[in-house]
C-alpha positions as CSV (number, residue, x, y, z in Angstrom):
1,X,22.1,10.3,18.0
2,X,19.8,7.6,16.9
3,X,20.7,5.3,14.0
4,X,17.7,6.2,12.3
5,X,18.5,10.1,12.3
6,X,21.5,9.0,9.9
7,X,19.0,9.1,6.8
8,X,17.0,12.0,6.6
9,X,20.4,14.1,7.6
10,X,22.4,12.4,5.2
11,X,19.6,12.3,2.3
12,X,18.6,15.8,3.8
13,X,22.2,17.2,3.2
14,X,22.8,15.4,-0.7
15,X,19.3,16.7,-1.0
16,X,20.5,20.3,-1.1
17,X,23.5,19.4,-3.1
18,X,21.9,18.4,-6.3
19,X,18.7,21.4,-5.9
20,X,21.8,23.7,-5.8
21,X,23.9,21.5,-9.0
22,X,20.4,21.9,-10.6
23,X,20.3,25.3,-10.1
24,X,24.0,26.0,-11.4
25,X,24.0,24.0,-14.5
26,X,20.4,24.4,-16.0
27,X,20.0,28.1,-16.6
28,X,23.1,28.1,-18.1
29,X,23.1,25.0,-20.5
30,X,18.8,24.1,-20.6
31,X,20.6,20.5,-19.8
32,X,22.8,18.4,-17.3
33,X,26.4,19.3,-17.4
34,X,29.4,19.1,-14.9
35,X,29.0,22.1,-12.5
36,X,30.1,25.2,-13.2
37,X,31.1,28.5,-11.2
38,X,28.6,31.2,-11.3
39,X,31.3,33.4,-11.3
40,X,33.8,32.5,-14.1
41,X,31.8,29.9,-15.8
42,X,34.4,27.7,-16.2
43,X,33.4,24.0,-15.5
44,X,34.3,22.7,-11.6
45,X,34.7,18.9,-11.1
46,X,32.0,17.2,-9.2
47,X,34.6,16.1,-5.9
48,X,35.7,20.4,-5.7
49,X,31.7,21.3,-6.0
50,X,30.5,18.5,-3.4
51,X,33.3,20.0,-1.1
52,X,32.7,23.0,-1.4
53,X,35.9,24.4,-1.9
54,X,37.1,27.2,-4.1
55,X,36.7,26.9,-7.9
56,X,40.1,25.7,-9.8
57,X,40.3,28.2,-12.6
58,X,38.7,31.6,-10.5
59,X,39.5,30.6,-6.7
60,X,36.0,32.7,-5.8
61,X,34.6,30.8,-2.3
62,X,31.5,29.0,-2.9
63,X,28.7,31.5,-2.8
64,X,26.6,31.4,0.3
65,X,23.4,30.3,-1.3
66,X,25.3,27.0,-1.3
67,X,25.2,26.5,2.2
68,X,22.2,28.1,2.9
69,X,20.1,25.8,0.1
70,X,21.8,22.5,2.1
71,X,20.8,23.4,5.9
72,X,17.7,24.5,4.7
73,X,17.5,21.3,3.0
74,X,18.6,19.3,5.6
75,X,16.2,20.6,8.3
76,X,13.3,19.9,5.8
77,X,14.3,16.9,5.2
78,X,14.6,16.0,9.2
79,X,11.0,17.6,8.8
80,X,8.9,15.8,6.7
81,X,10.8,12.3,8.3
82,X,9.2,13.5,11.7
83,X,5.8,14.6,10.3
84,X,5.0,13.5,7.1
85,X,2.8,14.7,4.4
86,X,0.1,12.4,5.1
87,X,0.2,9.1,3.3
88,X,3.5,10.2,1.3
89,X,6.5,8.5,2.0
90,X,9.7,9.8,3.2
91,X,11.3,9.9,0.2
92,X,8.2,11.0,-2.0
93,X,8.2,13.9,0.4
94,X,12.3,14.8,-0.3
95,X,12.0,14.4,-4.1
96,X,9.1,16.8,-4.4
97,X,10.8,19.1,-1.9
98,X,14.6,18.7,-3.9
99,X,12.5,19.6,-7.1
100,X,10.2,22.5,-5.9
101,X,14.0,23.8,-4.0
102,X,15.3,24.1,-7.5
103,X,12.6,25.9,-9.0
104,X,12.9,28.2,-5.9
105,X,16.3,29.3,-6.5
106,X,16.3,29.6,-10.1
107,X,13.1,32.0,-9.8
108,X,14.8,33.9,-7.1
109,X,18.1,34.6,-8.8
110,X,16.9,34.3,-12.7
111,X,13.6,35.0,-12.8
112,X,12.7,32.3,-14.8
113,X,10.8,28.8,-14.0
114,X,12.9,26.4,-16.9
115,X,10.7,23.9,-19.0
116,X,12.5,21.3,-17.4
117,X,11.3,21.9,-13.9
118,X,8.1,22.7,-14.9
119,X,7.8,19.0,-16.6
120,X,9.7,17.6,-13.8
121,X,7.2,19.1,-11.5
122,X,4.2,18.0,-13.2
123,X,4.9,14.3,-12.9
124,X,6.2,14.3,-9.3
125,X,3.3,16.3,-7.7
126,X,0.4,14.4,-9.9
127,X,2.5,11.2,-8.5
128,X,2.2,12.4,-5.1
129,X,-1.4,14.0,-5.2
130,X,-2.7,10.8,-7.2
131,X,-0.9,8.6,-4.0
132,X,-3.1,11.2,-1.8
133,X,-6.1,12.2,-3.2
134,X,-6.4,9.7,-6.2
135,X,-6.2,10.9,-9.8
136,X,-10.0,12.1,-10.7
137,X,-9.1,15.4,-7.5
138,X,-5.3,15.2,-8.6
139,X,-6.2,16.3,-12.5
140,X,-9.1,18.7,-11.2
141,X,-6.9,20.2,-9.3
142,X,-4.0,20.2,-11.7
143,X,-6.5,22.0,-14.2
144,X,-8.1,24.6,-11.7
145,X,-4.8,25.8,-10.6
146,X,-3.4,25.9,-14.2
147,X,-6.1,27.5,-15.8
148,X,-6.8,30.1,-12.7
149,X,-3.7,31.4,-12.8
150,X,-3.7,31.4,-16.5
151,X,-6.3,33.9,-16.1
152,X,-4.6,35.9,-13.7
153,X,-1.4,36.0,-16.8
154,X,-3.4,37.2,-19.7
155,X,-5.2,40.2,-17.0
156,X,-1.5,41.0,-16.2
157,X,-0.3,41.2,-19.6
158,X,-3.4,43.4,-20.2
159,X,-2.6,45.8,-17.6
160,X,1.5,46.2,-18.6
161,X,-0.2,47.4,-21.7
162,X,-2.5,49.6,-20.3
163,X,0.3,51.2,-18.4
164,X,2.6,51.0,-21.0
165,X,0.5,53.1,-22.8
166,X,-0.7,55.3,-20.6
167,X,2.8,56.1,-19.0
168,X,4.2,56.3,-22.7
169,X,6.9,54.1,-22.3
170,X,7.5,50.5,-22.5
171,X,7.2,48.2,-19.0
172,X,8.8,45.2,-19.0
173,X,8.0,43.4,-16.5
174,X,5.1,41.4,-15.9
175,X,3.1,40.4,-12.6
176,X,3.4,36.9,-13.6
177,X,5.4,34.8,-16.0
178,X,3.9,31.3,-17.8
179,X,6.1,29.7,-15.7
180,X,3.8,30.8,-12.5
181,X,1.0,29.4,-14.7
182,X,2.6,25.8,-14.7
183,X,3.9,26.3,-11.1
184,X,-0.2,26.6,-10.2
185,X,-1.1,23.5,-12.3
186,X,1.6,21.7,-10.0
187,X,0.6,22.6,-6.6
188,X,-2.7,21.9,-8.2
189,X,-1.9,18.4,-9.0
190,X,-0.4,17.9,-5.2
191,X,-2.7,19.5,-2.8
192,X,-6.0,18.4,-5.1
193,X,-9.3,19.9,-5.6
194,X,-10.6,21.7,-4.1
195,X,-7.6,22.3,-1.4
196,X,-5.9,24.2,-4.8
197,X,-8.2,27.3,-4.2
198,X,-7.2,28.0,-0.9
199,X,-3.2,27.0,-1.6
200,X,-3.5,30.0,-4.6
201,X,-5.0,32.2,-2.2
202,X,-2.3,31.4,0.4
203,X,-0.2,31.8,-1.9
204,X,-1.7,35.3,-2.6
205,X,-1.6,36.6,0.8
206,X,2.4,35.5,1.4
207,X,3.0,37.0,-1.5
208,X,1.2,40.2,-1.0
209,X,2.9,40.5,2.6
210,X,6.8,40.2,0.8
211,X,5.6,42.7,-1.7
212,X,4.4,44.9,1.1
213,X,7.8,44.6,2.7
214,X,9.9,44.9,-0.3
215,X,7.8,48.3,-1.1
216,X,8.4,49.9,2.4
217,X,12.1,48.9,2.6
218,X,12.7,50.4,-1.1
219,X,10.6,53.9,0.2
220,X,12.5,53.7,3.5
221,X,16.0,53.8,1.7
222,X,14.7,55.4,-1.6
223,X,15.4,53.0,-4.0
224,X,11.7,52.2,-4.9
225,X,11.2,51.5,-8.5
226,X,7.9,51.1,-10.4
227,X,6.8,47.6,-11.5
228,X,10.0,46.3,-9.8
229,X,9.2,41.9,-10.4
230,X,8.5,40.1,-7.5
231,X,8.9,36.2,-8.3
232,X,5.9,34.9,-7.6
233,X,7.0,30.7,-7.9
234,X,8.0,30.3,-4.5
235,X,4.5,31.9,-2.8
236,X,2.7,29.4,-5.3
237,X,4.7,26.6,-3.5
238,X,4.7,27.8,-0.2
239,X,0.9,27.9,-0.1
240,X,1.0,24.6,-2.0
241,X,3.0,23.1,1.3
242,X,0.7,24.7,3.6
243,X,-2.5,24.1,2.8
244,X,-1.3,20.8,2.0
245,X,0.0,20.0,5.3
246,X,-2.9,22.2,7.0
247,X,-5.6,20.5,5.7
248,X,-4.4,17.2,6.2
249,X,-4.4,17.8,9.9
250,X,-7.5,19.5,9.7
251,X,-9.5,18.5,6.9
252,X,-12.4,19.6,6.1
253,X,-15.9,18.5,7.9
């Protein structure tokens, strides 16, 4: 193995370790603690969670999003070492990857995009998009993909009432959260204007296609419920990261 492989797996790997601390501690306490067990709650010390070993007080295993967060990590990090996100450096690439990771998770298993990554976010895409695109296409960007999917929230919110209404009953859930809305304004702020318009509707398609399959699955084994929420955060970054790396091999004429 080359000397050189030695950084992006070992960054790679610690990569993964703090999205999946992040992910832990700031659902449950808005602000940086000592890990905890999602199980028991009872606060782990740093040397059992880096280990991954059992927790102390519960013995539960570590849960397998643990593992699965740091490969994932680690091959993206072995990733963007080999092809890089144009002019962005290695580790420009990693934070923005560790962060966007966090905000991945905690959508998936909360539903919920926290304040504190959506800030964190903001600064470290407009940093990377200003290093790309420089700032006056970073903040048109920022403010296209903000304020088109701030649309999209307020037409949402109109039609859970409409079916509220009309079904007679209260719906809950919405097609899209505000946290979406700030999620848009930060793939806005890295891939620039006008490469946010095709990144949202990227981000529109992959997320169609996982609905799609989430809808046939639930009719195949008859578990299908009505306005069943889909989070929506990880297509708006996933067609961030691909039009971003798409069009910087191909850009356009």
């Amino acid at each position: 193995m080359s000397a050189q492989l030695i950084i992006p797996i070992l960054f790679g790997f610690f990569s993964g370790i703090f999205a999946n601390y992040l992910a832990d501690v700031l659902p449950r306490n808005r602000h940086l603690t000592n890990p905890v067990c999602l199980d028991c709650g009872e606060i782990r010390s740093f040397s059992n969670f880096l280990s991954g070993k059992r927790c102390q007080a519960c013995g539960k295993n570590i849960y397998f999003r643990y593992w699965l967060v740091n490969v994932a990590s680690l091959i993206l990090s072995l990733l963007v070492w080999f092809f890089p996100a144009g002019l962005i450096p290695y580790w420009g690439s990693l934070i923005v990857l560790t962060v966007f990771m966090s905000i991945i998770i905690t959508d998936i298993e909360y539903h919920v995009i926290l304040n504190q990554m959506s800030v964190t976010a903001f600064l470290v895409s407009f940093a990377a998009g200003w290093w790309l695109h420089g700032w006056l296409k970073t903040i048109l960007g920022g403010i296209s993909g903000f304020l088109l999917f701030l649309g999209l929230y307020y037409l949402g919110r109109l039609f859970t009432r409409f079916m509220s209404r009309k079904r007679g009953e209260p719906v809950d859930e919405e097609a899209l959260g505000f946290g979406d809305v700030y999620m848009a304004g930060a793939v806005g702020f890295l891939t620039g204007f006008p490469f946010i318009f095709p990144a949202l509707l990227a981000a529109i398609v992959f997320g169609g296609i996982v609905s799609a399959v989430v809808l046939i699955t639930s009719l195949i084994r008859n578990s299908y419920e009505a306005f069943r929420a889909i989070p929506y955060g990880p297509f708006i970054i996933s067609g961030g990261i691909f039009i971003l790396y798409y069009y910087l091999i191909n850009p356009i004429k």
